[in-house]
C-alpha positions in Angstrom: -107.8 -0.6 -22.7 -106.3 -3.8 -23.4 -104.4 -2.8 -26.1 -103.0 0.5 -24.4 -101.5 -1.4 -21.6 -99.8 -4.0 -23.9 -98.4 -0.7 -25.5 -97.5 0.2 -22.1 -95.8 -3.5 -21.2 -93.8 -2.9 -24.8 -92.3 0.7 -24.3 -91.8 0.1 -20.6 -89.4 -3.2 -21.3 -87.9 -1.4 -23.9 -87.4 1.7 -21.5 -86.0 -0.9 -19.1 -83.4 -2.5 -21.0 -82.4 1.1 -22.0 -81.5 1.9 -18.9 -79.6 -1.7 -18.0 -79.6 -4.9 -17.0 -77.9 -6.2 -13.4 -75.5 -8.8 -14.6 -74.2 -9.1 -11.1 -74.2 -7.9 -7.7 -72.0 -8.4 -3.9 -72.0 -6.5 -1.2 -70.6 -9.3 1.1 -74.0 -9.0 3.2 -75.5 -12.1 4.9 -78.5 -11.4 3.1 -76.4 -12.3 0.1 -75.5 -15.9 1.8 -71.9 -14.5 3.0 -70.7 -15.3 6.6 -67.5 -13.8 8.2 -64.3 -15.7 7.4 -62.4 -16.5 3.9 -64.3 -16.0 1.2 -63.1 -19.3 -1.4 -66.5 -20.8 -1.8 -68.7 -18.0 -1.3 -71.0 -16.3 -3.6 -69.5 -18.2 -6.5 -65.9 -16.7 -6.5 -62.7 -18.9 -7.1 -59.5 -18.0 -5.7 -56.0 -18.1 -7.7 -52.5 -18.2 -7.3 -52.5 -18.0 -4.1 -55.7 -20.4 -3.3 -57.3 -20.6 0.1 -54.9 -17.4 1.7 -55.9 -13.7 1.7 -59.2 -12.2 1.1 -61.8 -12.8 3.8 -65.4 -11.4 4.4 -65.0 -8.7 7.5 -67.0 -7.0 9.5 -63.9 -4.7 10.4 -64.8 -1.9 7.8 -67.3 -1.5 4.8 -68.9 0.9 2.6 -72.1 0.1 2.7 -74.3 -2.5 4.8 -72.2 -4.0 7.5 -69.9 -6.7 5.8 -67.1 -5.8 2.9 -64.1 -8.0 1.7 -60.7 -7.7 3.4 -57.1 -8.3 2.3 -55.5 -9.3 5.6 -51.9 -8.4 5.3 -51.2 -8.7 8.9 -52.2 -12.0 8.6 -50.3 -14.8 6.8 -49.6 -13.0 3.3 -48.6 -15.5 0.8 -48.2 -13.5 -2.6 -50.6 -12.3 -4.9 -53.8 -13.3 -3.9 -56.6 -12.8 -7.0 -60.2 -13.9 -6.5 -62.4 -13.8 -9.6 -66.2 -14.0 -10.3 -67.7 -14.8 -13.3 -71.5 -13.4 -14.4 -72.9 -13.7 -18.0 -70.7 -13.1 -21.1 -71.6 -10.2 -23.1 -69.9 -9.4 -26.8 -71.9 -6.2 -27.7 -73.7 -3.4 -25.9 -72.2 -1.2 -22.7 -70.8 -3.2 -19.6 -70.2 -1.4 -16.4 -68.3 -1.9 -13.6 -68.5 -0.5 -10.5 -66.8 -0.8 -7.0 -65.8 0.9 -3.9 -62.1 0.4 -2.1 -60.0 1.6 0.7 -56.5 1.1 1.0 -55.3 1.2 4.5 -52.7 3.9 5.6 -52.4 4.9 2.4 -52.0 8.5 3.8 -48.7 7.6 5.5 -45.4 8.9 4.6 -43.9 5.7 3.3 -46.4 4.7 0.0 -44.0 1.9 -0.2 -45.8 0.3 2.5 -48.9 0.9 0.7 -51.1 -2.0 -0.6 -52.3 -1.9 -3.9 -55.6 -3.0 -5.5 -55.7 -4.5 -9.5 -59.3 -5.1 -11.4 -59.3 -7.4 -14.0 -62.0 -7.7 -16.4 -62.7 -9.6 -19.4 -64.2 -13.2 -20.4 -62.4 -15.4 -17.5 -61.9 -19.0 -19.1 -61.2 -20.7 -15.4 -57.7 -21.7 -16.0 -56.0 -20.1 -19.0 -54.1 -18.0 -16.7 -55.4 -14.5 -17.7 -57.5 -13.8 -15.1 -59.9 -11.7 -17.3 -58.4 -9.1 -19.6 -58.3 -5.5 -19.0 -55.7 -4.7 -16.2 -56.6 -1.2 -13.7 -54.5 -0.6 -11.1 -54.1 1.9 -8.1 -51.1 2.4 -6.5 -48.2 2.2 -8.8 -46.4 -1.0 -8.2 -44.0 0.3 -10.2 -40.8 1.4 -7.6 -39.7 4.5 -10.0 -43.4 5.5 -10.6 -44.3 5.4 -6.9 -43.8 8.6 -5.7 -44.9 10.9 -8.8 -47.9 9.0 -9.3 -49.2 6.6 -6.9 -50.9 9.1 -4.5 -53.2 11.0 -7.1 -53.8 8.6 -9.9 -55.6 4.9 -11.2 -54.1 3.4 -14.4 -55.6 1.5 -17.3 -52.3 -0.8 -17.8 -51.3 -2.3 -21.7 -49.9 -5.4 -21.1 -49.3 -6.1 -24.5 -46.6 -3.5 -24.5 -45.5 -3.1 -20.8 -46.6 0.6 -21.6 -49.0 2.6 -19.3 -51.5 4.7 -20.0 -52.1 6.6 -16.8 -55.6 8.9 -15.7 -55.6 11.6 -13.1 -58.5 10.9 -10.8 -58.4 13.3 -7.9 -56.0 14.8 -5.4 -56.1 11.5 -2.5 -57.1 9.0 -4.0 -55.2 6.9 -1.6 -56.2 9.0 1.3 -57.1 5.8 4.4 -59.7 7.8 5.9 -62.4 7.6 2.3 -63.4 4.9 0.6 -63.2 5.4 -2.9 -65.6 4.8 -6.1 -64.5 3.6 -9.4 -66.8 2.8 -12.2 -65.3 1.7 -15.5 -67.9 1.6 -18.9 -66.7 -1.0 -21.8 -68.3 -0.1 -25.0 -67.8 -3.4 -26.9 -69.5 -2.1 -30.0 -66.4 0.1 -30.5 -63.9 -1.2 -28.0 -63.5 2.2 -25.8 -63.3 2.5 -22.0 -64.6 5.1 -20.1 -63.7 5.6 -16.3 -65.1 7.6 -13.3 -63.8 7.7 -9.4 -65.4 9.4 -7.1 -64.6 10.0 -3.1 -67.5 8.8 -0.5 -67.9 12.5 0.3 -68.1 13.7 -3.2 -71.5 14.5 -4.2 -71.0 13.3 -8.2 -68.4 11.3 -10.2 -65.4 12.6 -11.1 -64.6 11.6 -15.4 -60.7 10.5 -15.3 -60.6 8.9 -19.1 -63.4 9.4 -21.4 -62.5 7.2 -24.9 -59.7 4.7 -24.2 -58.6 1.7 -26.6 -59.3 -1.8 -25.1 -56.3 -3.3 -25.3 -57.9 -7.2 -25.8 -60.7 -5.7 -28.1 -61.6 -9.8 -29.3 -62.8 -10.3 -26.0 -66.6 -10.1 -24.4 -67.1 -9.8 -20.8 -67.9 -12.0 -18.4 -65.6 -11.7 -15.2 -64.3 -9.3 -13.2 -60.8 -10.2 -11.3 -59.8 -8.7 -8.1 -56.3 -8.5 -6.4 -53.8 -7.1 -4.3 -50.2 -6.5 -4.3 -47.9 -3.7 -2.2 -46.0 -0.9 -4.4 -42.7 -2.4 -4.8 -40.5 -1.1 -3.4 -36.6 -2.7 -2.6 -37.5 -3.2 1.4 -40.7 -5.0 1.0 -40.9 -6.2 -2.3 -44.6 -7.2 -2.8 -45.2 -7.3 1.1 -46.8 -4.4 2.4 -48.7 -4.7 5.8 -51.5 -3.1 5.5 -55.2 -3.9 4.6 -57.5 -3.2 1.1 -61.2 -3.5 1.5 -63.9 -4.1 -0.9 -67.0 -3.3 -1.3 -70.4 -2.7 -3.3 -69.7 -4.2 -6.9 -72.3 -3.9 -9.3 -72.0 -5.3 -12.7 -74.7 -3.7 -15.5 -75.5 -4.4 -19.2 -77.2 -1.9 -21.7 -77.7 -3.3 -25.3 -76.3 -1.8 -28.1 -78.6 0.4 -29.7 -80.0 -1.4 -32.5 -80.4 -4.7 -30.5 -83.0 -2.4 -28.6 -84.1 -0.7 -31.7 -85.1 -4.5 -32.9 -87.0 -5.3 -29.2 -89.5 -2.3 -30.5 -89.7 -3.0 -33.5 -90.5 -6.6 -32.7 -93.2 -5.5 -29.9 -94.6 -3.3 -32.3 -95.1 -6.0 -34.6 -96.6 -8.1 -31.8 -99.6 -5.2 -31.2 -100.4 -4.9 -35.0 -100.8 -8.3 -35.2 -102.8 -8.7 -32.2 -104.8 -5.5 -33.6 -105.5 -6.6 -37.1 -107.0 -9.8 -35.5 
C-alpha cells in the first residue's frame, strides 16, 4: 500500500508540473495586500519613467473581484507611465501570460483619443532601460496605422527593425463596453510566441498568431512590463483622456519536456530503490 501511494505522490507531481507552475499572480484584491490609491510600492511592482504618476489601484471598474488597476488620464498625465513586476526567471520550458484590459471609449468616433496599452515581457534587469523584452501593443500608436488597424487588431512589435508584425484578433477589440483577454505562450525551447484574445462574453479563446519569432531569443523570462500611451495623433500627441484598466494577470511555467521526462525518471528510480531494499 505503501509503495502504491509513493507511486501515486510520483505520477501525481509529475502530472502537476505537466500542467504548470503559477510563477505569479495580481488581481489588485485586498486579499492580495492592495489598498485603493497609487500602486508604486504595492505587491512588489516598481514604477518607471514616469515614477510615482499614473497607475492607481481602483475600485471604479474591474474584471474580476472588486479592485483592478487604473490609468487615470483625467488626472495629472505626465507621459508614459510603465510599471513592471518581476517573478522568477525561466530560460527553458513554456511561460504564459495572461491578462484582461479595457480601454475606455474606445468605441468613439475619434480613436485618436483612444488610450493604448503596451506588455512588455522578458528578463527585467531593474535599470538597463529595457523594461523587459518582447513589445505587444493595442491600439496602434502609430498616426498612419490608426484608422486601418487600431480598432480590430493587437501587435507583436520588432524593435530591432521598427517593423511590425501585426495579428487580427477579433472585430472590437477596442470596443469600452468588454473587457478583453489576452494570453501570450513563450516557448523558450524554440523561441516561438503564440497569442490568444478573447472578449468577456466569448465562451473560448480566440488564436490570433500561432508560431511567431521572438525577436530577443537570448533572453529568459522573468518580468512582465505594463504601460500606456494614447494613439498619436497630431492634436494630442501622447495625451489621450481617457482611462485603461487592468486586471487578472497570471503568470504560468510548464517545463520543457525532457526536464519532466527526467522528474520520472528520477522518481522512478527513487521507488526501485526503496523496493529492492
Amino acid at each position: 500500500m505503501k509503495k502504491l501511494a509513493l507511486t501515486l505522490l510520483v505520477v501525481l507531481g509529475v502530472a502537476g508540473m505537466a500542467q504548470g507552475e503559477t510563477l505569479w499572480s495580481c488581481g489588485f484584491e485586498t486579499g492580495e495586500g492592495y489598498t485603493t490609491g497609487l500602486l508604486t510600492g504595492q505587491g512588489g511592482w516598481t514604477d518607471g519613467w514616469e515614477a510615482g504618476s499614473g497607475l492607481f489601484v481602483s475600485d471604479l471598474n474591474k474584471h474580476g473581484g472588486t479592485q483592478s488597476a487604473r490609468w487615470d488620464f483625467n488626472a495629472n498625465w505626465q507621459g508614459w507611465d510603465i510599471y513592471v513586476r518581476e517573478f522568477g526567471l525561466k530560460t527553458e520550458g513554456t511561460v504564459t501570460v495572461e491578462f484582461w484590459f479595457r480601454l475606455e471609449d474606445s468605441g468613439g468616433t475619434d480613436i485618436g483619443d483612444t488610450q493604448g496599452l503596451v506588455t512588455r515581457i522578458g528578463n527585467q534587469q531593474g535599470t538597463d532601460g529595457t523594461y523587459s523584452k518582447e513589445y505587444y501593443m493595442i491600439p496602434a500608436h502609430n498616426s498612419a496605422d490608426v484608422a486601418t488597424y487600431s480598432p480590430n487588431h493587437y501587435r507583436h512589435y520588432d524593435e530591432t527593425s521598427n517593423n511590425t508584425t501585426t495579428n487580427r484578433y477579433m472585430a472590437g477589440i477596442t470596443d469600452e463596453n468588454e473587457w478583453k483577454g489576452i494570453r501570450i505562450v513563450t516557448d523558450l525551447d524554440n523561441d516561438l510566441i503564440d497569442m490568444y484574445g478573447r472578449s468577456e462574453s466569448d465562451g473560448s479563446w480566440t488564436t490570433m498568431a500561432i508560431g511567431l519569432d521572438r525577436v530577443f531569443p537570448e533572453d529568459g523570462i522573468g518580468s512582465v512590463a505594463f504601460y500606456s500611451l494614447s494613439a498619436y495623433n497630431t492634436t494630442l500627441g501622447y495625451q489621450g483622456t481617457n482611462d485603461v484598466y487592468l486586471d487578472d494577470i497570471l503568470v504560468t511555467w510548464v517545463p520543457e519536456p525532457a526536464t519532466i521526462c527526467l522528474l520520472t525518471v528520477g522518481g522512478l528510480g527513487v521507488l526501485m530503490r526503496r523496493r529492492r531494499r
